[in-house]
C-alpha positions in Angstrom: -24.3 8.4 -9.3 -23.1 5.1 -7.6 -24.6 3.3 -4.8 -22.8 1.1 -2.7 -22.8 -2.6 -2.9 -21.9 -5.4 -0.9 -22.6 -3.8 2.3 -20.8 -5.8 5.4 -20.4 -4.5 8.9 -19.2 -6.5 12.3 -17.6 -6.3 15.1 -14.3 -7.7 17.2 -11.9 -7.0 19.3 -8.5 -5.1 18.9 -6.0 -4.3 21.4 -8.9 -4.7 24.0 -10.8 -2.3 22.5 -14.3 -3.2 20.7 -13.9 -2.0 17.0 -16.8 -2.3 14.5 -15.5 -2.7 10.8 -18.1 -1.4 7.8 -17.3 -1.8 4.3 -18.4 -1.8 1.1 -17.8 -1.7 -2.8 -18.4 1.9 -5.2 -17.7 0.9 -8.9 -14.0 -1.2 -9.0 -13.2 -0.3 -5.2 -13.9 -1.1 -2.0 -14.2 1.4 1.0 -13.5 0.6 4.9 -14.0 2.0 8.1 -12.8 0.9 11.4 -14.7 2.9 14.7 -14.4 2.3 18.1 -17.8 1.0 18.9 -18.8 3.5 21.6 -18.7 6.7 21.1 -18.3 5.7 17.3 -15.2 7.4 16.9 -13.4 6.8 13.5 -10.0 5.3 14.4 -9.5 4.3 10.3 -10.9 4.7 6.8 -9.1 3.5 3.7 -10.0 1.9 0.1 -8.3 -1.2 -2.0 -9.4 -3.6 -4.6 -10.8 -6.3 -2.6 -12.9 -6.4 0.8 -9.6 -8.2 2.4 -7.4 -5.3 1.4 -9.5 -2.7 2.4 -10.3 -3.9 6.0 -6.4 -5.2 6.4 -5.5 -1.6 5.8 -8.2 -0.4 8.2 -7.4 -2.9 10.9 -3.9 -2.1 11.2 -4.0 1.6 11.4 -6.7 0.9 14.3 -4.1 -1.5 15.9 -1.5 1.1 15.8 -3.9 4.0 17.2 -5.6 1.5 19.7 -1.9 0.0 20.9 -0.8 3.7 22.3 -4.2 4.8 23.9 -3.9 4.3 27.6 -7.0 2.8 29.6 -7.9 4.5 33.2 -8.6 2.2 35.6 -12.3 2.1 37.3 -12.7 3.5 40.4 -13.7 0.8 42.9 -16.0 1.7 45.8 -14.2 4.1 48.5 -13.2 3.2 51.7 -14.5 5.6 54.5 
């Protein structure tokens, strides 16, 4: 059984959104996963040969999901 190596996790900002990127090496290949930091939701999660390809993979599928979501606006305070 493998454990995974060269843990790395942070956090930026895509499309407005806050998106926390966590990858990591099992044998030859690395693993990535892109979540939208609150609830935690997983927008992305793909594998290539180097940390770089891995999280370029994850970050554009999380651009293109990201891109379409539609924000509401916050409710301000009333006016009686």
């Amino acid at each position: 059984m493998m454990n995974p190596t060269d843990y790395q996790e942070r956090q930026l900002e895509l499309a407005g959104w806050p998106v926390r990127l966590t990858s990591y090496r099992l044998g030859d290949t690395f693993y990535c996963r892109a979540d939208n930091v609150s609830p935690g939701a997983w927008l992305a999660r793909t594998t290539g040969r180097t940390r770089e390809e891995a999280e370029s993979k994850a970050l554009e599928r999380a651009q293109q999901l990201l891109s379409r979501t539609r924000r509401v606006p916050e409710a301000g305070p009333r006016s009686s």
